[in-house]
C-alpha positions as CSV (number, residue, x, y, z in Angstrom):
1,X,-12.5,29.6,242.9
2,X,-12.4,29.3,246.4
3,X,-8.8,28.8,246.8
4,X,-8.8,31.5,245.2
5,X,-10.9,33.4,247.5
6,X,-9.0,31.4,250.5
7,X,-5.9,33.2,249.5
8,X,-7.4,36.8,249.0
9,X,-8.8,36.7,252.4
10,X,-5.8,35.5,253.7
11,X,-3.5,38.5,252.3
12,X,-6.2,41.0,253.6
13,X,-5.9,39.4,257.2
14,X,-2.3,38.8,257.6
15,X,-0.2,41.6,258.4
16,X,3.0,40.6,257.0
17,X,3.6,39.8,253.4
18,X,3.5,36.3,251.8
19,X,6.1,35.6,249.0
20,X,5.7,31.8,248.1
21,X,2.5,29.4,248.3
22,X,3.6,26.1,247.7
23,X,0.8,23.8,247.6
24,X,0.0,20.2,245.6
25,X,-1.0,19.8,242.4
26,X,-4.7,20.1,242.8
27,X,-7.3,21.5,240.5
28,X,-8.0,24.5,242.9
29,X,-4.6,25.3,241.8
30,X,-3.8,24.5,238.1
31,X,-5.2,24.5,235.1
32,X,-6.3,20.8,233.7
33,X,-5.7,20.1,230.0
34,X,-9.1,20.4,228.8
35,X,-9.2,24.0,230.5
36,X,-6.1,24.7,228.5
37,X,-8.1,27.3,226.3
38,X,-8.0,29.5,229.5
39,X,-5.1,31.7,229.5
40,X,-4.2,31.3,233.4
41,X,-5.9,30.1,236.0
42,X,-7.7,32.1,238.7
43,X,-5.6,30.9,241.3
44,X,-2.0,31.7,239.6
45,X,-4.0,34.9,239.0
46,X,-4.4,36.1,242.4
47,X,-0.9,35.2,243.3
48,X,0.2,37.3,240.5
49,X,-1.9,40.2,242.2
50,X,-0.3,40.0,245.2
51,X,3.2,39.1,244.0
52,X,3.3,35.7,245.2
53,X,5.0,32.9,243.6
54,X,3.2,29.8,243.2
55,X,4.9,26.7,243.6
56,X,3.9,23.3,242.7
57,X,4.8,19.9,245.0
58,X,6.8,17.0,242.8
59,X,3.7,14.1,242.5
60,X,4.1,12.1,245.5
61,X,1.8,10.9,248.3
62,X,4.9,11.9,250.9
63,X,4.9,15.3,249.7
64,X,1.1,15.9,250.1
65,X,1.3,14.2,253.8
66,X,4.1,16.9,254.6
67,X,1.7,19.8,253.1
68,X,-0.9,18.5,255.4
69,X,1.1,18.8,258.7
């Protein structure tokens, strides 16, 4: 939940608007299989609040260094 949180603050503090988070493949960001019973999770939620897409890196450890930077 606090990703979520993270990204609520974020859209209150910015003053432009944010159209694509792209982040790795954590659990603060997706849903694991034995949470499948939940319909969406709360991070995917708040970006559909704010009109955000969400977008997922491919599984690599190169991808997650360039996220970091």
């Amino acid at each position: 939940m606090e990703a979520a949180d993270v990204l609520r603050d974020l859209v209150k503090a910015v003053p432009y608007r944010s159209h694509t988070v792209l982040i790795d493949n954590g659990v603060q960001f997706i849903a694991l299989k034995q949470d499948a019973w939940d319909i969406q999770h709360i991070f995917d939620r708040v970006c559909d609040e704010h009109d955000i897409q969400h977008r997922l890196t491919k599984r690599s450890g190169v991808s997650a260094g360039r996220l970091l930077r």
